[in-house]
C-alpha positions as CSV (number, residue, x, y, z in Angstrom):
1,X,-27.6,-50.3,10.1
2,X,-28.0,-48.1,7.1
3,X,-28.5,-44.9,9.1
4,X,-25.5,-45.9,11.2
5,X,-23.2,-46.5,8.2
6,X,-24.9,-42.9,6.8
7,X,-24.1,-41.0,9.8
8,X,-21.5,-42.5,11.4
9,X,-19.1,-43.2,8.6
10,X,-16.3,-43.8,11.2
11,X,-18.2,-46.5,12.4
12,X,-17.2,-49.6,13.0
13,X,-19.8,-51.2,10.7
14,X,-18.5,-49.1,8.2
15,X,-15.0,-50.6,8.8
16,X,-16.3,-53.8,8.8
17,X,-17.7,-53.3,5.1
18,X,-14.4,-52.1,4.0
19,X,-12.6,-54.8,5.2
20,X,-15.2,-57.7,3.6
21,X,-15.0,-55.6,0.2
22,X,-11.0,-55.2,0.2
23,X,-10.8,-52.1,-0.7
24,X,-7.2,-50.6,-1.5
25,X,-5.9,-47.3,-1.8
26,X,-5.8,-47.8,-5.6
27,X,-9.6,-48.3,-5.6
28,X,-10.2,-45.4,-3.9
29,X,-8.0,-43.2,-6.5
30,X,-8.6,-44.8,-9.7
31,X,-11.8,-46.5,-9.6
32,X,-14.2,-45.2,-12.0
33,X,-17.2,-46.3,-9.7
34,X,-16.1,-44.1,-7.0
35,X,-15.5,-40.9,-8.8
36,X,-18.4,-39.7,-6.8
37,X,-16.6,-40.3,-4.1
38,X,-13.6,-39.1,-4.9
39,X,-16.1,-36.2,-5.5
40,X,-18.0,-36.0,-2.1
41,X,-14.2,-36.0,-0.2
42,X,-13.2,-33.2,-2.2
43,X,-16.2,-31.0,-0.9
44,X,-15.9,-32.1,2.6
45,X,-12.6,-30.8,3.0
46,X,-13.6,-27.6,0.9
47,X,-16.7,-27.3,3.2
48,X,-14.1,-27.9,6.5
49,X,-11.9,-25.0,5.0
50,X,-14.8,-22.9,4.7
51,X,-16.9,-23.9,7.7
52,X,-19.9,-24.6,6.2
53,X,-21.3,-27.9,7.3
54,X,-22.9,-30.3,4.8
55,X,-25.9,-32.0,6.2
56,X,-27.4,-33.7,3.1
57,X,-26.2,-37.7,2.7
58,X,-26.2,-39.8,-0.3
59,X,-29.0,-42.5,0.4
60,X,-29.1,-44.0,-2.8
61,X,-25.3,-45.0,-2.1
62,X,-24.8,-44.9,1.5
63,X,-20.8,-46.3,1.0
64,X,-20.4,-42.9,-0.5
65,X,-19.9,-41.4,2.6
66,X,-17.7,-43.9,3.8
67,X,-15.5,-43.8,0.8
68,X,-15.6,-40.3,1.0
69,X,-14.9,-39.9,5.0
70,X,-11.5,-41.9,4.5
71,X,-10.7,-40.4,1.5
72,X,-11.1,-37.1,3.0
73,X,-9.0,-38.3,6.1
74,X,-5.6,-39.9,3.8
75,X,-6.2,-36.1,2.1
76,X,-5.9,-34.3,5.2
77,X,-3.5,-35.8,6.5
78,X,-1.3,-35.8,3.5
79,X,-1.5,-31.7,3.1
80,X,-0.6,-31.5,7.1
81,X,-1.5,-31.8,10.3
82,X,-3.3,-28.2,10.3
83,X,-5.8,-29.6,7.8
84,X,-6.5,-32.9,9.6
85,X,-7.2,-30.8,12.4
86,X,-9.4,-28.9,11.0
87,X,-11.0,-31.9,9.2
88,X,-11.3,-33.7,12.6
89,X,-13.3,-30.5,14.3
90,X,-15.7,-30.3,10.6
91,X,-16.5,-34.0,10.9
92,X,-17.2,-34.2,14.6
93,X,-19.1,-31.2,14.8
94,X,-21.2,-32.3,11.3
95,X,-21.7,-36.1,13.3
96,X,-22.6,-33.8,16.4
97,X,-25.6,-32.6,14.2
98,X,-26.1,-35.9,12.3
99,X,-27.0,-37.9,15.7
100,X,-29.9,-36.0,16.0
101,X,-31.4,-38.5,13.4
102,X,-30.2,-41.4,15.9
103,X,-32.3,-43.2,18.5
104,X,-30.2,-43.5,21.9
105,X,-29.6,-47.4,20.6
106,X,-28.1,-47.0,18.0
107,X,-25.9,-43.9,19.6
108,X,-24.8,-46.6,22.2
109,X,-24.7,-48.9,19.8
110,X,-21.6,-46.7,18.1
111,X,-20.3,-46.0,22.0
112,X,-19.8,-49.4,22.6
113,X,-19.2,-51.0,19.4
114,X,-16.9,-48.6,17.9
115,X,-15.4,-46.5,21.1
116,X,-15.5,-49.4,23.2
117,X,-17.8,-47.6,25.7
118,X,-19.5,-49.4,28.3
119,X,-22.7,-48.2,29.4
120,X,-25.0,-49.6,32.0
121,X,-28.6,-49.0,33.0
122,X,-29.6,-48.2,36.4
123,X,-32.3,-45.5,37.0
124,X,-30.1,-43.6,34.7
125,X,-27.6,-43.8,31.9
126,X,-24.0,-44.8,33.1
127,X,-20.4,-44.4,31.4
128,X,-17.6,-45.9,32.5
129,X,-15.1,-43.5,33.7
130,X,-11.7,-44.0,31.4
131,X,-14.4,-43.4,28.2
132,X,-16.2,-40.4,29.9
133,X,-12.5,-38.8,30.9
134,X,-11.1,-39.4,27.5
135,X,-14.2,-37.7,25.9
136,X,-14.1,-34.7,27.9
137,X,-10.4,-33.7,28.4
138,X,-10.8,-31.2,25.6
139,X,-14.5,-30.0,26.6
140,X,-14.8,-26.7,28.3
141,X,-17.1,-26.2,31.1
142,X,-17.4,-26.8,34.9
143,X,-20.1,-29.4,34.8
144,X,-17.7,-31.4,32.9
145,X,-15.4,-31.5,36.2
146,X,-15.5,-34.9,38.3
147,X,-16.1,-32.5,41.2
148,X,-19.9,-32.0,39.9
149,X,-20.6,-35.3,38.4
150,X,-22.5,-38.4,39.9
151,X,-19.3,-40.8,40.3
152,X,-20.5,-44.4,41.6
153,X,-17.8,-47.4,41.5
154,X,-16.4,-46.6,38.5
155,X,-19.3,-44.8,36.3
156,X,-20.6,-41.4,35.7
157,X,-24.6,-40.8,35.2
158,X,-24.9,-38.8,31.7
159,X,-27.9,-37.9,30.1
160,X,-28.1,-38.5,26.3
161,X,-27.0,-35.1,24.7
162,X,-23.9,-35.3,26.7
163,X,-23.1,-38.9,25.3
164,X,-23.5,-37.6,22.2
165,X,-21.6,-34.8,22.9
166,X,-18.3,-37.4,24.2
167,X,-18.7,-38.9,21.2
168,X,-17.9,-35.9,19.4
169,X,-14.6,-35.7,21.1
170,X,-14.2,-39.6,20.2
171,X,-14.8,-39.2,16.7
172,X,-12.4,-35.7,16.2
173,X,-9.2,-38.5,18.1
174,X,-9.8,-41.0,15.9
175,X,-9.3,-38.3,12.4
176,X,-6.2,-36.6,14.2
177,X,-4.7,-39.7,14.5
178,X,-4.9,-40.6,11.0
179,X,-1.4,-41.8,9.8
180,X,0.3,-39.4,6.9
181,X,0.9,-41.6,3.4
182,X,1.9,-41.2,-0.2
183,X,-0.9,-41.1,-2.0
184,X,-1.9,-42.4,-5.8
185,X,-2.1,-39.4,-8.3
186,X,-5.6,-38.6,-8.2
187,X,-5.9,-38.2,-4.9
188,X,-2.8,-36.7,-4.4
189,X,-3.9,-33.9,-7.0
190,X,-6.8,-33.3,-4.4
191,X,-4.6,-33.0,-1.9
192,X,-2.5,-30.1,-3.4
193,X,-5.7,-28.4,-4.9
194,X,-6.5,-28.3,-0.9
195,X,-3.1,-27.1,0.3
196,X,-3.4,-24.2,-2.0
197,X,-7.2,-23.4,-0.9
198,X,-6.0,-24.1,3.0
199,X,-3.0,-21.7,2.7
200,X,-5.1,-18.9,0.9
201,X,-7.8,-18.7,3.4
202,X,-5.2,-18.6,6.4
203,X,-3.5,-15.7,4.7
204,X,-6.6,-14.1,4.6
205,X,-7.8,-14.9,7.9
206,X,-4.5,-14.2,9.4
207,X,-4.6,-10.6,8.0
208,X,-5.9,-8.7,11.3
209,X,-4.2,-5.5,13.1
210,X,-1.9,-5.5,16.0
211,X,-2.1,-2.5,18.3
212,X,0.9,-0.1,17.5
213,X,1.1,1.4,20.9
214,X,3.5,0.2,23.0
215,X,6.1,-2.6,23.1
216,X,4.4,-6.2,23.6
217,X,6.6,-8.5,25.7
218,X,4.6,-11.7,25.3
219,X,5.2,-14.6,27.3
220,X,6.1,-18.1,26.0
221,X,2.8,-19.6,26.6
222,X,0.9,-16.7,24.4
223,X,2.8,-17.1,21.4
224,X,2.1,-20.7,21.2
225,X,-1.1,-20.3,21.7
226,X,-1.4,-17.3,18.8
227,X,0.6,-20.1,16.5
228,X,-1.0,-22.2,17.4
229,X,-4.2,-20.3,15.9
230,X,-2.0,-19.8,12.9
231,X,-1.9,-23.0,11.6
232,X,-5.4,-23.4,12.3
233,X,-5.3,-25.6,14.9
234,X,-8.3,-25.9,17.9
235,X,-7.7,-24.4,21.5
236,X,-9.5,-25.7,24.5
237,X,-11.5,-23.8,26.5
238,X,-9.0,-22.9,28.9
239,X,-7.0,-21.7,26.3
240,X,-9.5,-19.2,24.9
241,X,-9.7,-17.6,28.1
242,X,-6.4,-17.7,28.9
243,X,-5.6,-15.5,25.4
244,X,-8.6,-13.8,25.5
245,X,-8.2,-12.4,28.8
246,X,-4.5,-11.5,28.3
247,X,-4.8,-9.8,24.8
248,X,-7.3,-7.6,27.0
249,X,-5.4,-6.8,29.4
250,X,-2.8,-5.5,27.1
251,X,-5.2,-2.9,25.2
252,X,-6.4,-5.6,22.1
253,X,-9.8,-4.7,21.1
254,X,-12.9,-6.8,21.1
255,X,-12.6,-6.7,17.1
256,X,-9.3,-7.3,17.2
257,X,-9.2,-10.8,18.9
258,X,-12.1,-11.7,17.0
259,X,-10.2,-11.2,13.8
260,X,-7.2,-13.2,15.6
261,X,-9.6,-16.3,16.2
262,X,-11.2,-16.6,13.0
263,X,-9.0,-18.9,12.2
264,X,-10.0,-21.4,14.2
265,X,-11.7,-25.0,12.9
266,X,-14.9,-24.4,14.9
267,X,-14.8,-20.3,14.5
268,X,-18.4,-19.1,15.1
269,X,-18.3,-15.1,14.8
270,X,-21.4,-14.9,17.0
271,X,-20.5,-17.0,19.6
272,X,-17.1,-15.8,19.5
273,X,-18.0,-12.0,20.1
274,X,-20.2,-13.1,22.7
275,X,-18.0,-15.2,25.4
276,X,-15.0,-12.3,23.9
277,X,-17.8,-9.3,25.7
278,X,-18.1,-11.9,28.8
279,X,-14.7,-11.7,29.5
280,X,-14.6,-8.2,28.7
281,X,-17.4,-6.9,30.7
282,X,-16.7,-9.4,33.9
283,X,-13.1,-7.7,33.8
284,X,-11.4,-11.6,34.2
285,X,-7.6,-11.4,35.7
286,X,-5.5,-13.3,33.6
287,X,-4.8,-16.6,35.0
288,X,-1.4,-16.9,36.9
289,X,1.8,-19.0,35.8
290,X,0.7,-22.2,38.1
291,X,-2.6,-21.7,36.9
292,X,-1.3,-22.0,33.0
293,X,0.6,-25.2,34.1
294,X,-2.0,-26.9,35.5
295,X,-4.2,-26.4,32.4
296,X,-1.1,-27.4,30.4
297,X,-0.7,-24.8,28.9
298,X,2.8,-23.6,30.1
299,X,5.3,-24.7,27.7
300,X,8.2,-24.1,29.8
301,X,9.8,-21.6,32.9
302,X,9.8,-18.7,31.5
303,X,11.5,-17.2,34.6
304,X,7.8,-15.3,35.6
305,X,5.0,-15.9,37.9
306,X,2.2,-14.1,36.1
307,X,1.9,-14.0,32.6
308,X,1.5,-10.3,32.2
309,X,4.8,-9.5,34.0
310,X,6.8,-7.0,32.1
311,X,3.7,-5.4,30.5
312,X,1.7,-3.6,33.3
């Protein structure tokens, strides 16, 4: 149970130990006994700003990282929802990593106890559909698609890595949705420390070159996904390749769109560059209009057919 509360600090053990210790939002602030908390939240939202991923846990007082985890959350949440995103993507990529520790009980044991999963064994792992379809919405990748899964009355075969990796998406939900409160002085100083920090790096990351030839006409669906980027929020798959592709297409540069997704929660320069020269080299089309709508990513007629109308 220790390693569960450790890892998974979301958990519901974890929750259950809150609750049968009654701690209040006052504890959490003023407490002297959890400065160290107070501490620990501090540098996971520093850490989630930065993207550096903290992988060391406090064993001698494995509540720390509870405390800290929700502390961290009512934080994020209070400086905006760009933060909490960013917060959410940290947190479920850091548990991603984490689980690794985890025998494949105790990972079910947080599927079904705290996700409500239900998995059955039967010459093979199987996950009910609702929880595998909730878990992968935001997961790029055709072997994701029911069309080239293993679908028997009601439950899809997955191996353990891709449990895990639905349980990322689980986890990053349940941060996002983490209501906004006032928060006690002390915490509340945190939170503004971490606004400022937040809005510096943006600037910073935001700072990248537009090409000056040419008038731009971009299409609805572009600009909110660039401000969407912005405010430092995640973009699906989809999404990536949707922008990516279009911002080629209209003369950006590899460098260029790189610089433009830095800001992202999960940003990875390497990885990045690398599916950026994919789509590059395999010279992708941009998807069309009905294409963008079925993705969801058409935030209203526009009046055009294909995205790039107006700039070819």
């Amino acid at each position: 149970m220790q390693d569960i509360i450790l890892i998974a600090p979301f958990s519901h053990e974890a929750a259950q130990l809150l609750e049968d210790q009654g701690l209040t939002l006052e504890d959490l602030a003023y407490d002297p006994l959890l400065e160290r908390s107070r501490s620990l939240a501090r540098e996971r939202l520093i850490d989630a700003i930065e993207g550096r991923r903290r992988l060391i846990l406090d064993r001698v007082n494995p509540m720390n990282e509870v405390y800290s985890y929700l502390a961290a959350r009512l934080i994020a949440a209070r400086v905006g929802r760009s933060m909490l995103s960013r917060l959410a993507t940290y947190e479920s990529k850091r548990f991603g990593e984490l689980s690794k520790r985890l025998s494949l009980d105790q990972i079910r044991e947080i599927a079904s106890n705290t996700f409500k999963f239900t998995i059955r064994e039967d010459n093979g792992m199987w996950l009910d559909l609702i929880s595998y379809l909730r878990g992968c919405v935001n997961i790029g990748g055709s072997k994701w698609r029911l069309v080239n899964r293993v679908l028997i009355n009601g439950y899809i075969l997955v191996t353990e890595h891709e449990l895990r990796r639905l349980l990322e998406d689980h986890v990053k939900r349940k941060i996002i949705e983490t209501p906004r409160v006032d928060l006690p002085e002390p915490l509340e100083n945190i939170a503004k420390e971490i606004s400022n920090l937040f809005s510096k790096r943006m600037r910073i990351r935001m700072k990248f070159k537009k090409p000056k030839e040419g008038r731009i006409d971009l299409p609805p669906c572009i600009k909110d996904l660039i401000a969407k980027l912005r405010k430092g929020e995640n973009l699906t798959h989809q999404a990536r390749f949707a922008l990516t592709s279009f911002l080629l297409n209209i003369g950006w540069s590899k460098e260029q769109i790189l610089d433009l997704f830095r800001s992202s929660p999960d940003f990875n320069e390497k990885i990045a560059l690398y599916q950026i020269s994919h789509i590059e080299r395999r010279g992708y089309k941009v998807p069309s209009c009905e294409t963008m709508k079925s993705w969801g990513l058409c935030p209203g007629d526009c009046g055009r057919k294909y995205p790039l109308e107006g700039n070819e």
